[in-house]
C-alpha positions as a Python dict, from the first residue, in 0.01 Angstrom:
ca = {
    (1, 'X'): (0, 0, 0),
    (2, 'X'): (202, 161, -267),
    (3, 'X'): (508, 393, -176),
    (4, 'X'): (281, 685, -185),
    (5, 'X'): (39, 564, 17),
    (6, 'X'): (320, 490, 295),
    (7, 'X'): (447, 813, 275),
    (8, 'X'): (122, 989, 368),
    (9, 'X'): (24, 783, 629),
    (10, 'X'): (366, 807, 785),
    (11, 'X'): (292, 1196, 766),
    (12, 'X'): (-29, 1188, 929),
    (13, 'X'): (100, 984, 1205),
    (14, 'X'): (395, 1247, 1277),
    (15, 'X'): (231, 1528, 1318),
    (16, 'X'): (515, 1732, 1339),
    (17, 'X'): (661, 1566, 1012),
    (18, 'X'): (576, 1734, 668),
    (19, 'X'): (456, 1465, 373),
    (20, 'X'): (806, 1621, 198),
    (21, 'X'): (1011, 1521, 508),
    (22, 'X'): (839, 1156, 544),
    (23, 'X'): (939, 1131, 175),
    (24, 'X'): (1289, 1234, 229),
    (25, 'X'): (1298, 971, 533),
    (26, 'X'): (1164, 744, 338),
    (27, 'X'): (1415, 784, 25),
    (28, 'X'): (1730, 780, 306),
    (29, 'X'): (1603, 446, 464),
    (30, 'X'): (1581, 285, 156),
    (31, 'X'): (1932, 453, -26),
    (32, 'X'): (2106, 313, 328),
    (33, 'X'): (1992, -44, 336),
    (34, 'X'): (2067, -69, -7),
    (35, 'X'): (2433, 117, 33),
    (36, 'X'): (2474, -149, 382),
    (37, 'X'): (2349, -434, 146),
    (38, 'X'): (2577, -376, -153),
    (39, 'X'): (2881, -377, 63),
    (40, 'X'): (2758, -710, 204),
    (41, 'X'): (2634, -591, 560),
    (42, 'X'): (2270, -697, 702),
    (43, 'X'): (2040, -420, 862),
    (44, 'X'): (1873, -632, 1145),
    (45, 'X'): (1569, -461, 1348),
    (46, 'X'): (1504, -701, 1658),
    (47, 'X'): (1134, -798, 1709),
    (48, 'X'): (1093, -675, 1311),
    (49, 'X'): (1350, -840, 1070),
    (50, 'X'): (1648, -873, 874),
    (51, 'X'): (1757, -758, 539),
    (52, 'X'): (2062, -926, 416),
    (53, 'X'): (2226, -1069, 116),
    (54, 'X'): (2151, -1474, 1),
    (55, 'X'): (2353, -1599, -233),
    (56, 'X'): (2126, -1892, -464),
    (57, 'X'): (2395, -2121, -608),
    (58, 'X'): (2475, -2234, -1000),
    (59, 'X'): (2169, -2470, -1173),
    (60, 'X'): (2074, -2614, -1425),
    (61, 'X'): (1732, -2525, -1637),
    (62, 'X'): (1550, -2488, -1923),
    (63, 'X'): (1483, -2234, -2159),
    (64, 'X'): (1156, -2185, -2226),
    (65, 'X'): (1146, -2100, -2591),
    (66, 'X'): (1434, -2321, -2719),
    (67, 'X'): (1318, -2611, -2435),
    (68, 'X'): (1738, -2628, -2440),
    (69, 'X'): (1925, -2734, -2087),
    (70, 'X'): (2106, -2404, -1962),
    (71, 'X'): (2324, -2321, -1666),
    (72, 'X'): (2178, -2082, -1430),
    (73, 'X'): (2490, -1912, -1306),
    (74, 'X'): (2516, -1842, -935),
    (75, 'X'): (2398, -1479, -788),
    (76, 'X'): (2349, -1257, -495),
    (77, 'X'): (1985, -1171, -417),
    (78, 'X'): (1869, -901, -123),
    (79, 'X'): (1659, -1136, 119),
    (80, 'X'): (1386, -1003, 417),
    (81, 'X'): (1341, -1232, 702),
    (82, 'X'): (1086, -1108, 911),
    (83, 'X'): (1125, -1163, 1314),
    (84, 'X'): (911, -1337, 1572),
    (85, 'X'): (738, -1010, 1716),
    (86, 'X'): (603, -965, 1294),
    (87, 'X'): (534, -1271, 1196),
    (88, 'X'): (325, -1349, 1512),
    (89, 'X'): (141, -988, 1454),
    (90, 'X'): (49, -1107, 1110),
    (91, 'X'): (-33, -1406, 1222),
    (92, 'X'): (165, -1608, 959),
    (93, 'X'): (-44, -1953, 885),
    (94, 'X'): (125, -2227, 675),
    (95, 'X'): (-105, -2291, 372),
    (96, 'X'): (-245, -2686, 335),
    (97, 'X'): (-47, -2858, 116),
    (98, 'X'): (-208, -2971, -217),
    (99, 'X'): (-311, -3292, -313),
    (100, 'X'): (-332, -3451, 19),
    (101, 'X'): (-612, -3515, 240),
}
């Protein structure tokens, strides 16, 4: 489902909400877990998730083209982690490893 698609459907639910207004809610929500991420808060909805900041550490790798070692230099990445209430609704199933029998 595309943002579009969201937007419409979260319309037709609220019946008393316009597709304009479910786009404007939809715009907000997004501009204020960004604006609560970037000043390195977490937005936490119980039963549904977490959004918060992860920081991934310096590494090493390897340049594809050159096949020359580089450093990967340490960043900040925006991280989802859904709740139990979610992850039991969508039934979240561990795929088989591969390889072993």
């Amino acid at each position: 489902m595309n943002k579009q698609e969201f937007i419409d459907k979260l319309a037709k639910m609220s019946e008393a909400r316009t597709k304009k207004e479910s786009e404007e809610f939809v715009n907000d929500y997004h501009a204020l877990v960004r604006d609560v991420l970037k000043e390195g808060g977490k937005v936490q909805f119980v039963n549904f998730g977490t959004y918060a900041i992860s920081s991934r550490a310096k590494r090493k790798g390897v340049n594809p083209r050159t096949r020359q070692a580089i450093v990967i230099p340490e960043k900040k990445v925006p991280k989802f982690t859904p709740g139990k209430q979610l992850k039991d609704a969508v039934k979240i199933v561990k795929p088989v490893g591969k390889g072993k029998k």
